[in-house]
C-alpha positions as CSV (number, residue, x, y, z in Angstrom):
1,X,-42.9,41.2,143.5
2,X,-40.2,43.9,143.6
3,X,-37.4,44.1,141.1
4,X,-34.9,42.1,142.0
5,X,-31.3,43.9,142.4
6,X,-27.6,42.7,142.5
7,X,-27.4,45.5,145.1
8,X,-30.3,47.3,146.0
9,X,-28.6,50.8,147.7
10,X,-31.7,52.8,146.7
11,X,-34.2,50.9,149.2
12,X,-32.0,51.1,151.7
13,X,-31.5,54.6,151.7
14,X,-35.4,54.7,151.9
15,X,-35.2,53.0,155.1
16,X,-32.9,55.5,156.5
17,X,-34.2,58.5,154.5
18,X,-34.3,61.1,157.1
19,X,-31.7,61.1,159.0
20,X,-28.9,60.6,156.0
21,X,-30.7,64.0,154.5
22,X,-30.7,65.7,158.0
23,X,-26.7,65.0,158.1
24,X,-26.3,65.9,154.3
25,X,-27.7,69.3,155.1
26,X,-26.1,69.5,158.4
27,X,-23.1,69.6,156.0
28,X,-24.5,71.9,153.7
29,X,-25.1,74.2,156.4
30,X,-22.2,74.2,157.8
31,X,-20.2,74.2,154.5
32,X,-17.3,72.3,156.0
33,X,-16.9,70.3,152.9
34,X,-13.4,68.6,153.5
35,X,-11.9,67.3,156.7
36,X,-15.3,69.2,158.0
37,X,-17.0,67.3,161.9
38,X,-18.6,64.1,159.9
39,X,-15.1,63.5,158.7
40,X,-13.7,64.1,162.5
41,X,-16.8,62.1,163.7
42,X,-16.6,59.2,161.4
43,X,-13.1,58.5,161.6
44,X,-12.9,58.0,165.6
45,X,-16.1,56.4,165.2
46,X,-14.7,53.7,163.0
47,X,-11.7,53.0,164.7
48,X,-13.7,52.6,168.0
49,X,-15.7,50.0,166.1
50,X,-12.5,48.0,164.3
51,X,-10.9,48.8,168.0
52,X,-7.5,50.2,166.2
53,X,-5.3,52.7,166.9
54,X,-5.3,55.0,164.1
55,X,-7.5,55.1,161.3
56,X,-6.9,57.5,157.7
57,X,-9.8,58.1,156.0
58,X,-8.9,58.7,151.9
59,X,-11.1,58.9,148.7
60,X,-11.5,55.4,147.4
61,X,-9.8,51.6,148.8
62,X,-7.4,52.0,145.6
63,X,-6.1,54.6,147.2
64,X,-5.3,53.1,150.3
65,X,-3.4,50.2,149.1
66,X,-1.4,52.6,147.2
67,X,-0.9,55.0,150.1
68,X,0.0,52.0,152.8
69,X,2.5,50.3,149.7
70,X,3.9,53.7,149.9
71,X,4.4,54.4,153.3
72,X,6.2,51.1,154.1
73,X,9.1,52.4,151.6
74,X,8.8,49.7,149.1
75,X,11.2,50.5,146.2
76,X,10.3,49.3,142.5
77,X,11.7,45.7,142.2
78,X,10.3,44.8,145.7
79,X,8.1,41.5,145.5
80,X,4.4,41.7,146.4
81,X,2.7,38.4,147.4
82,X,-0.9,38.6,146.4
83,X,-3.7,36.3,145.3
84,X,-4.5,36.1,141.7
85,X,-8.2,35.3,142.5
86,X,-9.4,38.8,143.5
87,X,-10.4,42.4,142.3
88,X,-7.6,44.1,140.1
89,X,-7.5,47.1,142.7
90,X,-5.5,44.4,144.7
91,X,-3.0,44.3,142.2
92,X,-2.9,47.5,140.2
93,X,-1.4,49.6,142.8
94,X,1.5,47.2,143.0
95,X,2.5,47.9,139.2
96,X,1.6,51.2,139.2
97,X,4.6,51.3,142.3
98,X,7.0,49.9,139.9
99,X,7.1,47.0,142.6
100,X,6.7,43.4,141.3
101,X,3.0,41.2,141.3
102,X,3.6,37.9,142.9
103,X,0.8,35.5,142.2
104,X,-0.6,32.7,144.5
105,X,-3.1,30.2,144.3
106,X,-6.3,30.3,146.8
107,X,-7.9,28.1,149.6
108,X,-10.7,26.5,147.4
109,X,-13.0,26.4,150.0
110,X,-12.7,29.8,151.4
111,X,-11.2,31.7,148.3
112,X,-8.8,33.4,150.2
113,X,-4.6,33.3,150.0
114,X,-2.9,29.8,150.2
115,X,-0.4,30.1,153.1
116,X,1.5,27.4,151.6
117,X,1.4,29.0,148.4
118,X,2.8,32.3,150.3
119,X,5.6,30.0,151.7
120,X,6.8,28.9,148.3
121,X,6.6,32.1,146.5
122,X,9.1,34.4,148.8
123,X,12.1,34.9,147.8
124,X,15.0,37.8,148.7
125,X,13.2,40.5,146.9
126,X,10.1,39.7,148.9
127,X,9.0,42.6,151.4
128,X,5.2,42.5,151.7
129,X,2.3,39.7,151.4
130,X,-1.0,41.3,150.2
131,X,-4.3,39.0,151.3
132,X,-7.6,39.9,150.6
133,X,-10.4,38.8,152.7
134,X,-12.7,37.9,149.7
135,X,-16.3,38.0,149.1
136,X,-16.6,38.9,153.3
137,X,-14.1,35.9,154.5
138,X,-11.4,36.3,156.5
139,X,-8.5,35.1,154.9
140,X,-6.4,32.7,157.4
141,X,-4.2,35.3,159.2
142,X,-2.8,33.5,162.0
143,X,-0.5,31.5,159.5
144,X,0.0,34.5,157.4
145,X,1.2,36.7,160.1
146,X,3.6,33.6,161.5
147,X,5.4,33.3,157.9
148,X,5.4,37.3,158.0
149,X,7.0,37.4,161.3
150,X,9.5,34.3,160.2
151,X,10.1,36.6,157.2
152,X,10.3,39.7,158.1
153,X,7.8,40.6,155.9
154,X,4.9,43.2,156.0
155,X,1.3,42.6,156.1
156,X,-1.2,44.8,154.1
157,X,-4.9,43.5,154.7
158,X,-7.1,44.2,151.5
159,X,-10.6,44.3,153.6
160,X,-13.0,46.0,150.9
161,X,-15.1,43.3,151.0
162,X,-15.7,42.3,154.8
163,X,-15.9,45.0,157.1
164,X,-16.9,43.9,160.6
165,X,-15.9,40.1,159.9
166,X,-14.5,38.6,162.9
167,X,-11.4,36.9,163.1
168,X,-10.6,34.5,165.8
169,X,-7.0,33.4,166.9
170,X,-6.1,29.8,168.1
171,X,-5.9,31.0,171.8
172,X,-9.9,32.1,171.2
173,X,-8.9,36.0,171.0
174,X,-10.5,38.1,167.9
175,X,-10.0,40.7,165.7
176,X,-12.1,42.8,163.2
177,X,-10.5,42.0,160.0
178,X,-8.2,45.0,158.7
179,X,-6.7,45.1,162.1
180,X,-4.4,42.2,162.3
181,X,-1.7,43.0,159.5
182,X,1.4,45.9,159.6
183,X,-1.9,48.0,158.0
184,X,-5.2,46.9,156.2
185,X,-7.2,49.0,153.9
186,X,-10.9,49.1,153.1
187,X,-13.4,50.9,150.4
188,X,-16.4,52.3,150.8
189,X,-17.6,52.2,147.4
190,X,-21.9,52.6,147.4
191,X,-22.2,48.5,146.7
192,X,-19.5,47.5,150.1
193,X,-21.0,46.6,153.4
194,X,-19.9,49.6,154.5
195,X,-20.8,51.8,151.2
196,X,-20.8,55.7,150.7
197,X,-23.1,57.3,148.5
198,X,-19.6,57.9,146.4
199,X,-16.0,57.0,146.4
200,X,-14.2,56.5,149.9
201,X,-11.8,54.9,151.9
202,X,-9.7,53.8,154.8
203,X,-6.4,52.9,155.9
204,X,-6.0,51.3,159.4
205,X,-2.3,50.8,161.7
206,X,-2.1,50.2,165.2
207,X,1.5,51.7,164.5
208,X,2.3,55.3,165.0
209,X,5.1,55.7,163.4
210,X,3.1,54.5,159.5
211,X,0.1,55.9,161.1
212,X,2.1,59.4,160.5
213,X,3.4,58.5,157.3
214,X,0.0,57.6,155.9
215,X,-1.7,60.9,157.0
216,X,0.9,63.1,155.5
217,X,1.1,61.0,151.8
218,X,-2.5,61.1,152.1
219,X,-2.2,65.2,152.0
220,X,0.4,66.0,149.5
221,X,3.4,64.6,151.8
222,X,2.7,67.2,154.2
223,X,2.4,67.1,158.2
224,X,2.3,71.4,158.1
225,X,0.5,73.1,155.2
226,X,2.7,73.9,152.7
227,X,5.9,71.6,153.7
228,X,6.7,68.9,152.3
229,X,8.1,66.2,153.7
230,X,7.5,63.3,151.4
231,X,5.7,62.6,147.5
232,X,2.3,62.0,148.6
233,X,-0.9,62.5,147.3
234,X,-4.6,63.7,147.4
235,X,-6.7,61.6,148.6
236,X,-9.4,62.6,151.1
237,X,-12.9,61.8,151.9
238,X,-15.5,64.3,152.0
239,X,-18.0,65.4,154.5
240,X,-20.7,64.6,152.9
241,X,-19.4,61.1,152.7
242,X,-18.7,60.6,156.1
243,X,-21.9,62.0,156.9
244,X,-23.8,58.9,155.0
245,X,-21.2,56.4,156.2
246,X,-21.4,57.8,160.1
247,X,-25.4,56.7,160.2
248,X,-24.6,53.5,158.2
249,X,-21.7,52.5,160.4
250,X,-23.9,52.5,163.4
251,X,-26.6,49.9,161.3
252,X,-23.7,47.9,160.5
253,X,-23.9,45.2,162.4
254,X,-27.3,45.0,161.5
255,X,-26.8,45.0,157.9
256,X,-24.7,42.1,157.9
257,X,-26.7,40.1,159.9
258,X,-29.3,40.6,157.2
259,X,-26.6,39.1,155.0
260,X,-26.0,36.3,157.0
261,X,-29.9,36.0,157.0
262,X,-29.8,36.0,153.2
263,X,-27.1,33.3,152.8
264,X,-28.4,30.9,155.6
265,X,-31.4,31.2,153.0
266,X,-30.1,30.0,150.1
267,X,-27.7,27.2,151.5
268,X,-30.8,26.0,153.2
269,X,-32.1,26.1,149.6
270,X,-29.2,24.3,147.9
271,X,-28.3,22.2,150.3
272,X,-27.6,18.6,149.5
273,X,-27.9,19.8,145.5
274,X,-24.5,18.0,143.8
275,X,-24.6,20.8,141.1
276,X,-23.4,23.2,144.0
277,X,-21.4,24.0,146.3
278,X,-22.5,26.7,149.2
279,X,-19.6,28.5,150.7
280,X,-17.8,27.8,153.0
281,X,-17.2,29.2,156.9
282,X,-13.8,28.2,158.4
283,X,-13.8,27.7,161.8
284,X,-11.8,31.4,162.9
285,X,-14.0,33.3,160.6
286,X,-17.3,34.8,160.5
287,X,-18.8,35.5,157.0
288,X,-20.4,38.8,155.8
289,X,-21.2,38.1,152.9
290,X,-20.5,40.9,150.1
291,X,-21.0,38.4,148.1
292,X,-23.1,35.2,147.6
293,X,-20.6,33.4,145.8
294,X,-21.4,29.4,144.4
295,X,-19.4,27.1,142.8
296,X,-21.1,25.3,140.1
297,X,-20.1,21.5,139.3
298,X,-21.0,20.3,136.2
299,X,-23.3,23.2,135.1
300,X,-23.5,25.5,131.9
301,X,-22.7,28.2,134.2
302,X,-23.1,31.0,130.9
303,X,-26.7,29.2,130.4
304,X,-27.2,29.6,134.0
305,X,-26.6,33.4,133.5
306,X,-29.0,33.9,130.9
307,X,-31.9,31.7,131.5
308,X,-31.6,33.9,134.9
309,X,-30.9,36.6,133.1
310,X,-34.6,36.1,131.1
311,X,-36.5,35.5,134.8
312,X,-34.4,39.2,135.4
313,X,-32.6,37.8,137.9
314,X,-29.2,39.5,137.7
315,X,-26.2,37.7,138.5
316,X,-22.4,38.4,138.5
317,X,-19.0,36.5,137.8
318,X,-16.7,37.6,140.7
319,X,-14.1,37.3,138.9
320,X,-14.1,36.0,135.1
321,X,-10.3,36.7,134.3
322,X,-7.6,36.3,137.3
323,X,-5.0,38.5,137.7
324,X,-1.8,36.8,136.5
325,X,-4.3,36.6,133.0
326,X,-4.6,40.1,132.7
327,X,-3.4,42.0,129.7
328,X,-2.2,44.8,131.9
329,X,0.1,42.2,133.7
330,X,1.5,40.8,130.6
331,X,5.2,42.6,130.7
332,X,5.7,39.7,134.0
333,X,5.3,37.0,131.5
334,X,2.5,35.7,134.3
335,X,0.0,34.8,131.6
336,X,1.6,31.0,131.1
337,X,2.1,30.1,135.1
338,X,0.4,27.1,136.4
339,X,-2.5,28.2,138.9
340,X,-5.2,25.3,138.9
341,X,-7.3,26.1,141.4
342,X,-7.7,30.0,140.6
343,X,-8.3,28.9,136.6
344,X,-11.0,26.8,138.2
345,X,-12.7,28.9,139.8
346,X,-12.8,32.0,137.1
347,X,-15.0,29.0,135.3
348,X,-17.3,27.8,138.1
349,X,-17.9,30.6,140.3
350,X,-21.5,32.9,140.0
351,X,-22.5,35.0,142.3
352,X,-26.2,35.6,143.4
353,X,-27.9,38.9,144.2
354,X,-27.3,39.6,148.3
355,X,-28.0,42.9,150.1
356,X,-30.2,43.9,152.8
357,X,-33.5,45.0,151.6
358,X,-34.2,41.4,149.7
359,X,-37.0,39.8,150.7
360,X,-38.3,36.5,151.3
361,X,-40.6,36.2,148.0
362,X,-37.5,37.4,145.8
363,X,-35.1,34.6,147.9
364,X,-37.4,32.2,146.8
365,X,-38.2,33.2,143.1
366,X,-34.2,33.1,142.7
367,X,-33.6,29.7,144.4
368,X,-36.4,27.9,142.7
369,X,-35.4,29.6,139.1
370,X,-32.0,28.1,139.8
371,X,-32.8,24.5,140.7
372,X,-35.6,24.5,138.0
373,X,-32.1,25.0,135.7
374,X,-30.1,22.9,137.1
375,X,-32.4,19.9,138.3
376,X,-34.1,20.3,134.2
């Protein structure tokens, strides 16, 4: 049996070998590094795919948070709704803005943002709600964009985690999520869906108007080299990156029906098992699964990790410490507030490996090591 990986990026470049190295050196060749054709390419590729209007490309989905916080003209003090439950990127660029973290409690089913814990949270100072679309599911949009829209409040999609998830509306309509909000914002990063064989980015409006804004903070603040207009800053993606992510994007699809492969796998596995709980699929989403995320009921989950750990099975905690817990938050006095169901899951949650080179004879080696622990 292979080695099993938490991500395995290496075979799947194998299985795609030639023609990412014939568009690396097409690059090379042409030595059109930055904004070079891939770039062009990959961009208009993308947003034909997400079918939205503009797409930025930038270096890294950090980035574009910051860069669509920034061009909606939030001022320090401004409140930022955002789940506690998710990757710190989420919430970093909100205190690095001087604008104000606030943190709500999670769907335990899905993981994603609590509308009714958005409802209670805004206040005056209010101006944006931030949900992520975690471990590949769509958070619940339709009620976020309705208290939006009865708040006047805009709508920044984090979608790092589940590009091409479909979205579908009450009147049976869809949407890629990262489409739906006032902007969404996606990484690239080599372990995404989606992933670069480096940093990278994207910011996505259907506005023109922010579409603007977000193009010129992206490069300095400038529309016309040398002027400019706004404080902005540098953050591009390279040629060679678009390049890799141009073939990929076209496999997409593909790739995350692999995941879905993967998952129907193991819930077939652990299905029925008390011990677990297999995520969940609400009806208007589709899953892609970044992640193969469990909850664990009743379990030694730390024992799990290491008797797994000594099969070399790797495994991952997605994500051990919340963010109104974080030392970097602590100046909000955040540390004391009452979130149940995020505490809960920071102590139950393990994610298993997922990605789409695994094969059948590692799917079952992992699924028979964990029900050997938990069934001992």
């Amino acid at each position: 049996m292979r080695p099993i990986q938490m991500v395995d990026t290496h075979s799947q470049y194998l299985a795609i070998k030639n023609e990412v190295d014939a568009a690396i050196h097409e690059v090379l060749d042409a030595a059109a590094y930055i904004n070079g054709k891939a770039v062009q390419e990959f961009t208009r590729e993308l947003g034909n795919y997400l079918n939205v209007k503009h797409t930025i490309p930038c270096a890294n989905g950090t980035d574009a948070l910051q860069i669509a916080m920034m061009a909606l003209g939030l001022q320090p003090g401004d409140e930022v709704i955002t789940p506690s439950f998710t990757y710190i990127a989420t919430t970093e660029v909100v205190a690095l803005l001087k604008l104000t973290p606030v943190f709500v409690e999670v769907d335990p089913k899905t993981f994603c943002i609590n509308p009714a814990s958005v409802r209670k949270a805004i206040t005056p100072r209010t101006k944006a709600i931030v949900p992520v679309h975690l471990y590949g599911h769509a958070a619940p949009m339709e009620e976020i964009m309705a208290i939006a829209k009865e708040f006047g409040l805009f709508v920044i999609e984090d979608n790092a985690q589940a590009i091409g998830c479909d979205y579908t509306f009450s009147d049976g309509t869809k949407k890629k999520t990262g489409t739906i909000g006032t902007i969404g914002a996606t990484s690239f990063y080599p372990s995404k869906n989606l992933g670069a064989y480096g940093d990278g980015g994207a910011i996505f409006t259907n506005d023109d108007s922010l579409a603007q804004q977000m193009k010129m903070i992206a490069n300095h603040g400038q529309q016309k080299r040398y002027y400019h207009e706004v404080v902005g800053c540098n953050s591009r993606l390279d040629s060679i990156q678009a390049a890799v992510l141009n073939i990929k994007l076209k496999k997409l699809d593909q790739y995350n029906a692999a995941r879905q492969a993967v998952a129907a796998n193991y819930n077939k596995a652990f299905a029925g098992n008390p011990a677990i709980t297999t995520p969940f699929v609400a009806s208007y989403s589709t899953h892609v699964y970044h992640q193969y995320t469990l909850q664990l009921n009743g379990v030694d989950r730390d024992a799990l990790v290491a008797y797994l750990a000594e099969q070399k099975i790797p495994s991952m905690i997605y994500y051990p410490v919340p963010g109104h817990r974080q030392d970097m938050f602590a100046s909000f006095g955040l540390k004391e507030i009452s979130m149940p169901v995020t505490d809960a899951l920071t102590n139950s949650v393990i994610s298993l490996p997922i990605h789409t080179e695994i094969d059948e004879e590692q799917l079952n080696f992992i699924t028979t090591h964990v029900l050997n622990f938990i069934n001992k």
